[in-house]
TILUM-13961 format. One line per field, with one value per residue (C-alpha): residue in three letters; x negated, y, z negated. Coordinates in pm, 1 decimal, padded with zeros to 6 digits. Each point is the difference from the previous one (the first is absolute). Layout:
BEGIN
residu = (ALA:...) .
xx = (X:...) .
yy = (Y:...) .
zz = (Z:...) .
REM end
This chain:
BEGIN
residu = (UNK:UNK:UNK:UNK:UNK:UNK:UNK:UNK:UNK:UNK:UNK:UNK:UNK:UNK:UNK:UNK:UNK:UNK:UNK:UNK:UNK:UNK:UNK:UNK:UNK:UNK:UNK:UNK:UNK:UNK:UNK:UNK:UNK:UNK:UNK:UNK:UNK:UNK:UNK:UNK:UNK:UNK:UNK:UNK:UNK:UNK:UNK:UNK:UNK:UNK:UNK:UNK:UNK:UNK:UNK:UNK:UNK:UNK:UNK:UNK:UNK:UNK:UNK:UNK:UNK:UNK:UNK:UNK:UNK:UNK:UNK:UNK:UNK:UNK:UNK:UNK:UNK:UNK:UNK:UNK:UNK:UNK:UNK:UNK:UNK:UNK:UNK:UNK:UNK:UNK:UNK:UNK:UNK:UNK:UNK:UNK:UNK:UNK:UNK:UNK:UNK:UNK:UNK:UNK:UNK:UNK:UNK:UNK:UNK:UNK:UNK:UNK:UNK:UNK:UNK:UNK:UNK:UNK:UNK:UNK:UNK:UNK:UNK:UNK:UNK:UNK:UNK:UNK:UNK:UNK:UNK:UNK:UNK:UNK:UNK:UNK:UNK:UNK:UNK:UNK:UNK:UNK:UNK:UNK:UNK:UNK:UNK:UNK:UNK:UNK:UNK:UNK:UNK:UNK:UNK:UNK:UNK:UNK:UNK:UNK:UNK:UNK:UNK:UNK:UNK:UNK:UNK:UNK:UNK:UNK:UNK:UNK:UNK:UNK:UNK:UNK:UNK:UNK:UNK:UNK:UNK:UNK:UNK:UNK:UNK:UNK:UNK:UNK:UNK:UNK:UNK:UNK:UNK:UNK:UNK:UNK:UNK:UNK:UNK:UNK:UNK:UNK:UNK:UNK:UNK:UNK:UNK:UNK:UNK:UNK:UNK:UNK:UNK:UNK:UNK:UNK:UNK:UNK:UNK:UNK:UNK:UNK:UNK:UNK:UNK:UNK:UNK:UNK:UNK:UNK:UNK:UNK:UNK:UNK:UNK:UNK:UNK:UNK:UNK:UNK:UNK:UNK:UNK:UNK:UNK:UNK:UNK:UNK:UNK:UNK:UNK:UNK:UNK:UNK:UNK:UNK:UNK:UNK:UNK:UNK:UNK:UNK:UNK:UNK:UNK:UNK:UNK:UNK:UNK:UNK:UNK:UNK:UNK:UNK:UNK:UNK:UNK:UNK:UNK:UNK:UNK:UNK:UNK:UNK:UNK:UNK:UNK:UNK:UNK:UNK:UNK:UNK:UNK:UNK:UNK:UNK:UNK:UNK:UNK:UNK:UNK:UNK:UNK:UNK:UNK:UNK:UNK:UNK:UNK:UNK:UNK:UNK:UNK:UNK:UNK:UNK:UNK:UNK:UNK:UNK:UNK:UNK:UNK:UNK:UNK:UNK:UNK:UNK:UNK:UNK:UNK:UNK:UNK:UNK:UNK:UNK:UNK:UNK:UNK:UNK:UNK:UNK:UNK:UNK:UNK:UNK:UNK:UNK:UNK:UNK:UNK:UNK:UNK:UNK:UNK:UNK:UNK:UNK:UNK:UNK:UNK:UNK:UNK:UNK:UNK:UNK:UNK:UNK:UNK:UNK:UNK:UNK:UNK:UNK:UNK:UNK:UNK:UNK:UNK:UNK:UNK:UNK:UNK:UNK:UNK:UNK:UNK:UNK:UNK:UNK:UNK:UNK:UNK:UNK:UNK:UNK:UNK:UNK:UNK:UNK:UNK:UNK:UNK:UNK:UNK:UNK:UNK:UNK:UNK:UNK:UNK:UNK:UNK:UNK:UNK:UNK:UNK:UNK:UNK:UNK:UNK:UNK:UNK:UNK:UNK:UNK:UNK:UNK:UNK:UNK:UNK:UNK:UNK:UNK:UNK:UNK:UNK:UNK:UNK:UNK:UNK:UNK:UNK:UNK:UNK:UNK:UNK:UNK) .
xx = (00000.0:-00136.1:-00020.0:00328.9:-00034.2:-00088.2:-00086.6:00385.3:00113.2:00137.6:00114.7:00072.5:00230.8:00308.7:00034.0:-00385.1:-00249.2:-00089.6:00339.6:00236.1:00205.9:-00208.3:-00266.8:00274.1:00091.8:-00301.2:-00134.0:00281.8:-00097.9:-00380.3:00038.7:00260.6:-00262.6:-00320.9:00224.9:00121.9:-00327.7:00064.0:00131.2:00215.8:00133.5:00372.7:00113.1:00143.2:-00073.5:00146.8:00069.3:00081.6:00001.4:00048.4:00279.3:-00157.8:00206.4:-00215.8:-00062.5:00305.3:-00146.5:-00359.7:00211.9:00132.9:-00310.9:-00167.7:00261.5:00006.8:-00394.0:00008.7:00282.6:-00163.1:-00293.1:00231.9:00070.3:00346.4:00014.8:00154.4:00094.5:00057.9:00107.2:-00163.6:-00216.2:-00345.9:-00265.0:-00072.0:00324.4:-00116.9:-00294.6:00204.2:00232.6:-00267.1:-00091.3:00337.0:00103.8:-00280.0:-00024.2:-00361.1:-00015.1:00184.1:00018.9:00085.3:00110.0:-00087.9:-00262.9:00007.5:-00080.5:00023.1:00294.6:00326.3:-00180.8:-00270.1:00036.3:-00215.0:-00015.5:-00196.5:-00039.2:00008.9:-00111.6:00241.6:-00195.9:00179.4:-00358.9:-00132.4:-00171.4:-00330.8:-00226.5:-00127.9:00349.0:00140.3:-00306.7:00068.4:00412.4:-00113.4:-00242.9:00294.1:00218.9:-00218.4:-00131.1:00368.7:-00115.0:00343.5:00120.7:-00122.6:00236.1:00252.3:00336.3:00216.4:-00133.4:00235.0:00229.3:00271.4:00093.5:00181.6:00090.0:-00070.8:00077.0:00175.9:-00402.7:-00079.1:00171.1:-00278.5:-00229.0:00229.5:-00005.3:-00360.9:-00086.2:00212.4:-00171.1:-00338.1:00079.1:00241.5:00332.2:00151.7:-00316.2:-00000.3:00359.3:-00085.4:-00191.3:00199.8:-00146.9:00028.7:-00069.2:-00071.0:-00006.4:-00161.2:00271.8:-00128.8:-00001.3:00017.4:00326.2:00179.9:-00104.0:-00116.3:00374.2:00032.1:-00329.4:-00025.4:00318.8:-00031.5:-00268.2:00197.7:00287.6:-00100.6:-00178.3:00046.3:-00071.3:-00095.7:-00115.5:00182.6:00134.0:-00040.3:00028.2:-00337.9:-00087.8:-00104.2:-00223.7:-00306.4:00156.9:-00088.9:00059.5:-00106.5:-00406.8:-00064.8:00131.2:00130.6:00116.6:00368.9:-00028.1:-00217.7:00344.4:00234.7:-00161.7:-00017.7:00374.5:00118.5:-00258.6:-00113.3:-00307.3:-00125.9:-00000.1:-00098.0:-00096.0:-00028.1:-00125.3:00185.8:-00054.3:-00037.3:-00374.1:-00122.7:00120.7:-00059.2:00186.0:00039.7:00041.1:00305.7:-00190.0:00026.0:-00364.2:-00109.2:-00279.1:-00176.9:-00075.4:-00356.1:00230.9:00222.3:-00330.6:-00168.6:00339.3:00067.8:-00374.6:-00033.2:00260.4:-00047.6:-00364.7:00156.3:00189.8:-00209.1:00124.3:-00233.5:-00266.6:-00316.9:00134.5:-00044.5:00212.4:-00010.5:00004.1:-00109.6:-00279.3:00321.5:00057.3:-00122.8:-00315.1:00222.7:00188.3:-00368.2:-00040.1:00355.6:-00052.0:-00341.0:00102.6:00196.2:-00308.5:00126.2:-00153.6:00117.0:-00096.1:00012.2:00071.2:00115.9:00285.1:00309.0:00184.9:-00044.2:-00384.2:00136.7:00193.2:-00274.5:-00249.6:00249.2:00049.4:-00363.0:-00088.2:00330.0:00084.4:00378.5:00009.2:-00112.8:00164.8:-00074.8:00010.5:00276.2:00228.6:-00076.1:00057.1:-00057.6:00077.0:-00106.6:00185.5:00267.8:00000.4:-00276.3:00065.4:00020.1:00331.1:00143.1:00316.3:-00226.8:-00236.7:00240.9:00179.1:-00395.6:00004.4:00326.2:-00081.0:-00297.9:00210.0:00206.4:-00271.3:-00184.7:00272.2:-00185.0:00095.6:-00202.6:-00104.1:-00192.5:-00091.1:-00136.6:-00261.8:-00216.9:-00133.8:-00206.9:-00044.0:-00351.1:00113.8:00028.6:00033.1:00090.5:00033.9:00128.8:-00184.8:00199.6:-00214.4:00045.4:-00273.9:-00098.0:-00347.9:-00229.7:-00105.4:-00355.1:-00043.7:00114.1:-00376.2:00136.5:00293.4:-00201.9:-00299.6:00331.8:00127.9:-00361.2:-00055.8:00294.7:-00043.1:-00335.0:00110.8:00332.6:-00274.9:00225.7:00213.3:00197.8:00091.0:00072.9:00233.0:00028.1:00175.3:00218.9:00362.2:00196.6:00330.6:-00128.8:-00238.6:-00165.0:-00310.1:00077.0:-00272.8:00018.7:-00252.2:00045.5:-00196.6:00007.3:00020.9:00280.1:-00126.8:-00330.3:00137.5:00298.6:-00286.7:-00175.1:00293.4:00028.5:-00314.0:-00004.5:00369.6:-00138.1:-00254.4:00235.4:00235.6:-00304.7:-00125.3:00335.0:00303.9:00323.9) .
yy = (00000.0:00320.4:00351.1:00150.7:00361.2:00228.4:00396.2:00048.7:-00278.1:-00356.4:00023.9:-00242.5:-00162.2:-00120.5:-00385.2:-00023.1:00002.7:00249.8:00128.7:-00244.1:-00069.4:-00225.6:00308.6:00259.1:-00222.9:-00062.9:00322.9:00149.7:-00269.5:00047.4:00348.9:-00015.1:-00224.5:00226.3:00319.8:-00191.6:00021.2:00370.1:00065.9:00321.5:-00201.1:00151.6:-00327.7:00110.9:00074.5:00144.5:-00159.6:00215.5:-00107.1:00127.5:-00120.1:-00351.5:-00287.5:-00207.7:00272.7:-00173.3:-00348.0:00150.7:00204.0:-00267.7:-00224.5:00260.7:00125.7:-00349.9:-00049.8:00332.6:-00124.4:-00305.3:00184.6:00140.2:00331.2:00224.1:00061.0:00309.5:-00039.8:00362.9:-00113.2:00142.4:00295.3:00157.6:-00096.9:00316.9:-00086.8:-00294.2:00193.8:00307.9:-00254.3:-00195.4:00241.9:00110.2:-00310.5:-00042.3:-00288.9:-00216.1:-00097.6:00089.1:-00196.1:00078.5:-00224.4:00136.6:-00070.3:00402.1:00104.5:-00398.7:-00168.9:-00156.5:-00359.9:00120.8:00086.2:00086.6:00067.2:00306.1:00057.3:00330.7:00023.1:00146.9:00369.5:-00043.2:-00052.5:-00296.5:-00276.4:00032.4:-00265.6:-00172.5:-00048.9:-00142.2:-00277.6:-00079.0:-00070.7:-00201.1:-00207.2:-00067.2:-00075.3:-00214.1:-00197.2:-00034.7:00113.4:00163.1:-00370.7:00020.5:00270.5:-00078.2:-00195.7:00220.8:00332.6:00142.1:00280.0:00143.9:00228.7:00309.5:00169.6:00338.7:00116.6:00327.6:00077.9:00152.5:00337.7:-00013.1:00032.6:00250.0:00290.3:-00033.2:-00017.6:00321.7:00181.0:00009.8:00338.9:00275.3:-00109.1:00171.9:00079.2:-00112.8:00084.8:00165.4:-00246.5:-00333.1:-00314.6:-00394.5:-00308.9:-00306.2:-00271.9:-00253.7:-00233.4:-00015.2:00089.8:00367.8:-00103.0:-00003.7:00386.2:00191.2:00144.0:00123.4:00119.7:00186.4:00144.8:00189.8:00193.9:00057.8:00006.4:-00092.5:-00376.1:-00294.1:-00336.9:-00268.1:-00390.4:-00052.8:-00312.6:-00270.1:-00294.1:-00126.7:-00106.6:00315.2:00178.2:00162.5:-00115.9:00274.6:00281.5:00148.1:00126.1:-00313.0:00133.7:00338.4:00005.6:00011.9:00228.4:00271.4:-00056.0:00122.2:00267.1:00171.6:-00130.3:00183.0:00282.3:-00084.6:00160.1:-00308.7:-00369.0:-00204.2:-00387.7:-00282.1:-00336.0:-00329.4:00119.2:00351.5:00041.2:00163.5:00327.3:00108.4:00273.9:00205.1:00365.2:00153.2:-00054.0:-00337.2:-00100.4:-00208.3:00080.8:-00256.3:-00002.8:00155.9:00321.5:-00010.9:-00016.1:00307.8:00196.5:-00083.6:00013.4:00319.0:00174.1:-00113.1:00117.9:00316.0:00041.1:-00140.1:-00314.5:-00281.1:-00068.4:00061.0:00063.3:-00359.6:-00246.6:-00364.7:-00210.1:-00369.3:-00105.5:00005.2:00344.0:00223.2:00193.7:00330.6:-00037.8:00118.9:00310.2:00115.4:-00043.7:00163.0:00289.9:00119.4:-00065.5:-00363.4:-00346.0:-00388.8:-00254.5:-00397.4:-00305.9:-00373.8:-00030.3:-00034.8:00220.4:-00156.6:00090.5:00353.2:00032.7:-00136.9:00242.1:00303.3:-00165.3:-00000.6:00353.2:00195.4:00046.8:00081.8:-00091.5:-00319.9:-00227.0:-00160.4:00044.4:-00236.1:00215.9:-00123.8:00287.7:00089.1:00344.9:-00065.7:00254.7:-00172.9:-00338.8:-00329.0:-00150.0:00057.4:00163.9:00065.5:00180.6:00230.5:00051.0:00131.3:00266.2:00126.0:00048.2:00149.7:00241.2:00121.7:00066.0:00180.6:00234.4:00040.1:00061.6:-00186.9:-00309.2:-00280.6:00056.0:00314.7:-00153.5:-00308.9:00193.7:00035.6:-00370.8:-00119.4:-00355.1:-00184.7:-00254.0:-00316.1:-00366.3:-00293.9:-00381.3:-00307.3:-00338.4:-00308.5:-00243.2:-00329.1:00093.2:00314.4:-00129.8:00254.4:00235.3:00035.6:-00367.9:00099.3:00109.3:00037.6:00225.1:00206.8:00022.7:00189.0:00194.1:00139.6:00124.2:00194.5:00130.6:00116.0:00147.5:00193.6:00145.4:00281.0:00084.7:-00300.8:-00302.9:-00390.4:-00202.1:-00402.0:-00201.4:-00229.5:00064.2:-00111.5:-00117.3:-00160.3:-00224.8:00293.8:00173.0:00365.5:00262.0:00357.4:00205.2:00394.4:00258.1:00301.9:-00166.6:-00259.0:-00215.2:-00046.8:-00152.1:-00185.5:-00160.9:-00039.4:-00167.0:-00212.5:-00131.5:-00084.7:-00133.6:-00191.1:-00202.5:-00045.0:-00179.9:-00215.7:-00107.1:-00025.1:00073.0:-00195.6) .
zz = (00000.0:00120.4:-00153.3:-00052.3:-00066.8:00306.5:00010.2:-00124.8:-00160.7:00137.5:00374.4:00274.0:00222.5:-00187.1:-00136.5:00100.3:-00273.4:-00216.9:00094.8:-00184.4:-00265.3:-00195.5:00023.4:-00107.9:-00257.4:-00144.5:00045.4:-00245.7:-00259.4:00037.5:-00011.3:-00276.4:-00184.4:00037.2:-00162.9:-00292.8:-00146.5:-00003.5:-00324.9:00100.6:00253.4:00040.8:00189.1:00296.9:00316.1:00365.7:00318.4:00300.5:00427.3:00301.9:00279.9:00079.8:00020.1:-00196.4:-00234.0:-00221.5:-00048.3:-00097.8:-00260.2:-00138.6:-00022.4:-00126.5:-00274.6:-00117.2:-00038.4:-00211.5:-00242.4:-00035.0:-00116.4:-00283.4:00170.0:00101.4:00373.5:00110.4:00406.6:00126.7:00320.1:00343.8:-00098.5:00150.1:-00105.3:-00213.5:-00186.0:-00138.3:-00128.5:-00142.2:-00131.8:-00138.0:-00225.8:-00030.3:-00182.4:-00152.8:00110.5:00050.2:00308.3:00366.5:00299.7:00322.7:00249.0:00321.3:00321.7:00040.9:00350.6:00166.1:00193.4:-00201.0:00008.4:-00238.4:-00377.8:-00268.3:-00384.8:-00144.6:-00361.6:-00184.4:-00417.5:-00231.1:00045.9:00386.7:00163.6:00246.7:-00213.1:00027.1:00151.0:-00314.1:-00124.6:00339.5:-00025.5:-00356.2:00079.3:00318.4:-00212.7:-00254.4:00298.2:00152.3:-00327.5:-00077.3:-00342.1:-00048.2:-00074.7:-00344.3:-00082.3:-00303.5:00184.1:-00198.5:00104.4:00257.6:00103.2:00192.1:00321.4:00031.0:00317.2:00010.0:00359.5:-00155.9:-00054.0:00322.2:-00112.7:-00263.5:00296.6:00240.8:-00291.2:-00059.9:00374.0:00040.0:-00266.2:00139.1:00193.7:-00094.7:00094.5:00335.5:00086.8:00328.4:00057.0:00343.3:00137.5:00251.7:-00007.0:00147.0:-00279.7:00136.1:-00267.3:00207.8:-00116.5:-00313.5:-00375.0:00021.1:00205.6:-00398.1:-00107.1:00302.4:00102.7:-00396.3:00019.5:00297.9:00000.3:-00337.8:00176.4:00369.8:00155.2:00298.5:-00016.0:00252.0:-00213.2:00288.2:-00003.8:-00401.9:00069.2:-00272.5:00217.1:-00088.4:00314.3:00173.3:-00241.4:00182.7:00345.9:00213.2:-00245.7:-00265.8:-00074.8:00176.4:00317.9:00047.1:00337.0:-00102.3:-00249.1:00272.6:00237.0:-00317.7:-00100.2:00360.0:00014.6:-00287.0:00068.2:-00383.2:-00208.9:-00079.3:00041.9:-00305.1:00004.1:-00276.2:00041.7:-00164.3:-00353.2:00011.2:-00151.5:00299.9:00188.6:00415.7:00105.5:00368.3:00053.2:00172.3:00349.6:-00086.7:-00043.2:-00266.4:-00252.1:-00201.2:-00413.7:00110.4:00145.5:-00327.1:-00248.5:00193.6:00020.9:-00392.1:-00114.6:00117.5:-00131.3:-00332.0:00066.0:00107.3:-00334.5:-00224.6:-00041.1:00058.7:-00273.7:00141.5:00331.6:00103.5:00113.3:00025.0:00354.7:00109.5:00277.1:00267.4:-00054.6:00301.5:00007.8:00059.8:-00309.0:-00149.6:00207.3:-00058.6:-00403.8:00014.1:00213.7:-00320.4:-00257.1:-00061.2:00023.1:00052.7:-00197.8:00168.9:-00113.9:00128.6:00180.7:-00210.5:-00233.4:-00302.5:00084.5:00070.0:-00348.9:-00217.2:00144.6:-00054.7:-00392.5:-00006.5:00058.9:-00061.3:00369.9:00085.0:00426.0:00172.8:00271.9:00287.8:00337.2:00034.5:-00208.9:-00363.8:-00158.6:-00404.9:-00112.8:-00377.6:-00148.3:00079.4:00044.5:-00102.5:00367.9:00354.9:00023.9:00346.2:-00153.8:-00208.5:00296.1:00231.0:-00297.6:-00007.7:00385.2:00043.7:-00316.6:00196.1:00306.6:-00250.5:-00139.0:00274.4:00270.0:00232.7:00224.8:-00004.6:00339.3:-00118.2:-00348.2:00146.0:00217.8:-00315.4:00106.3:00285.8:00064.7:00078.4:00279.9:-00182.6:00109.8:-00166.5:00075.2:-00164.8:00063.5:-00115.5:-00178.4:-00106.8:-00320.6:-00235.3:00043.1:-00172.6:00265.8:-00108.4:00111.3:00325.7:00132.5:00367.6:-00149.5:-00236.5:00300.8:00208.6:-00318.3:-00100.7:00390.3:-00010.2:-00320.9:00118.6:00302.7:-00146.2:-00266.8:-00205.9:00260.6:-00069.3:-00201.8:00035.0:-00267.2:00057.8:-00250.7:-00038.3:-00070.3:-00329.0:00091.6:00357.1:00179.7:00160.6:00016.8:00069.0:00129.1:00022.4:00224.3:-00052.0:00185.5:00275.9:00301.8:00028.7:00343.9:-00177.0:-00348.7:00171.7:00168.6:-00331.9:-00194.2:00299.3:-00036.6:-00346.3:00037.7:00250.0:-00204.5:-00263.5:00236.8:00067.4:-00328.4:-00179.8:00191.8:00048.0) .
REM end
């Protein structure tokens, strides 16, 4: 049995291991074991999903693992991911799960886990629950130690005032926008949301079938949201993916911008009003060499780390910084939230508009983009890529010839069987060739 724990949490196809319900069983028990030992354990904990069909059976293997583990269950129903963590703490509860595979197709699902202070379990704990799952330690527990469950759908209010609080309330009054929900969790609270601010929003993709989450919609794919918001001649479209953790939006000319455009846009500003502790802001290797000149044309500077916003939100713990995301849309505005909150993301943006009076045509122009290319190699092994001399022999020439007018990044993704490699620099022909080249070898050494 392989590892189980990925760069956000448990995530694969459905019914196919890690992602079934003997894992999400034991996975509630094994964590429920490892927090008993706490001794101001309150004994409960939260369980949120998205719109997935088979979000209801991992729910229910789940629930039961935790209340065998001699702790309450509270279900809140289908939530954002954010939810769970502002109901997490909400509750007080110890633990929150999310059932959700984000950003991939309905087949896939996934489980992330937030502590009771509403942030992503760090590392250290994930491998000490998977070694307790795996052991089956958890079967020493005392028989008679178990618990109950309490549905608590109701909850997602909870979450709908606090989202709406983050800005001053008709703020954005004057200002029309498109939602897209991507079919997904923010499909429950982005109509009540939204339209406190407006009264003129166009809610799109919100079904809860569970079989059409992502499907051509939503951050994963804009297009239809770019047609409605030329259709309805709107300020502003605004995208989710599946669970509502990450934010792309699209000005009124229907172009899309990125979470590099949104960091620059909100990073400056706060720079501009004083806002951003030590004028820095927090990014991962995938985020675009530009972002960096926009935030240092305004006296600020980007800090880097691994890809992943966990990676993002322990570096902004670290060092008291308020702003960090990814170029994918993570977004965390620390002020206000402990996750990447696409809700909370796009009240920031549309408060800017507000202040600012601009469009994000205009406000978007404080960002120019390095051309950027990126390829996905499908490999049938994460062989360490050091071993790889033939691979490493291509990576090392092109990270001599790109010098500092550009970068590489080749790793290996999380959640998939692919090695991924991104090749950044001024002249777009040369490093398409260059990523070529290296995807190339890869293909040769390891691929499918």
């Amino acid at each position: 049995m392989g590892k189980l724990f990925g760069t956000d949490g448990i995530r694969g196809e459905a019914n196919r291991f890690p992602m079934t319900v003997e894992i999400a069983q034991a996975l509630g028990l094994a964590t429920a074991t490892l927090f008993s030992n706490n001794a101001s354990a309150r004994k409960r904990m939260i369980i949120g999903k998205d719109t997935r069909m088979s979000g209801d059976m991992f729910e229910a293997a789940l629930s039961s693992g935790i209340c065998a583990g001699g702790y309450d269950v509270f279900q809140v129903g289908i939530v954002p991911t954010p939810a769970v963590a502002y109901l997490t703490q909400y509750f007080e509860a110890d633990a929150g799960f999310v059932i959700s595979a984000s950003h991939n197709p309905a087949q896939d699902n996934g489980i992330k886990v937030f502590c009771s202070d509403g942030y992503k379990m760090p590392d250290q704990m994930e491998a000490d629950i998977e070694d307790c799952l795996l052991s089956k330690s958890y079967e020493k527990n005392d028989p008679g130690q178990y618990a109950r469950i309490y549905p608590k759908e109701d909850a997602k209010q909870l979450y709908i005032d606090y989202v709406k609080k983050t800005i001053p309330r008709n703020q954005v009054n004057q200002l029309s926008m498109v939602v897209d929900c991507a079919n997904g969790a923010a499909s429950t609270v982005a109509n009540e949301i939204f339209n406190s601010f407006s009264p003129s929003v166009k809610i799109i993709h919100a079904r809860l079938d569970g079989a059409s989450i992502n499907e051509n919609c939503g951050a994963m794919d804009t297009r239809s949201l770019q047609s409605a918001v030329l259709e309805n001649k709107a300020d502003i479209g605004i995208a989710f993916d599946g669970d509502a953790d990450r934010l792309i939006v699209c000005d009124h000319l229907g172009e899309p911008l990125n979470g590099d455009h949104i960091l620059a846009i909100c990073g400056r500003h706060m720079i501009q009003h004083n806002r951003l502790p030590q004028n820095t802001l927090v990014a991962t290797q995938y985020s675009n060499m530009g972002l960096d000149d926009a935030i240092q044309q305004c006296g600020g500077h980007v800090v880097r780390v691994l890809n992943g916003d966990r990676y993002v939100i322990e570096k902004m713990r670290a060092d008291g910084f308020l702003l960090g995301g990814e170029a994918s849309g993570h977004l965390i505005f620390k002020e206000q939230t402990t996750t990447g909150d696409g809700l909370v993301a796009a009240l920031q943006v549309l408060d800017i508009m507000q202040q600012t009076g601009q469009p994000l045509s205009q406000l978007k122009q404080c960002i120019a983009f390095y051309p950027q290319v990126i390829r996905n190699v499908a490999v049938r092994e994460k062989k360490e890529l050091q071993s790889l001399s033939s691979v490493m022999n291509q990576i090392h020439q092109v990270k001599e010839k790109l010098g500092d007018e550009g970068r590489t990044l080749i790793r290996y993704s999380g959640t998939e069987n692919k090695a991924r490699i991104m090749i950044e620099g001024k002249d777009e022909k040369i490093i398409t060739d260059y990523a070529d080249r290296i995807a190339k070898e890869i293909q040769s050494q390891i691929g499918v």
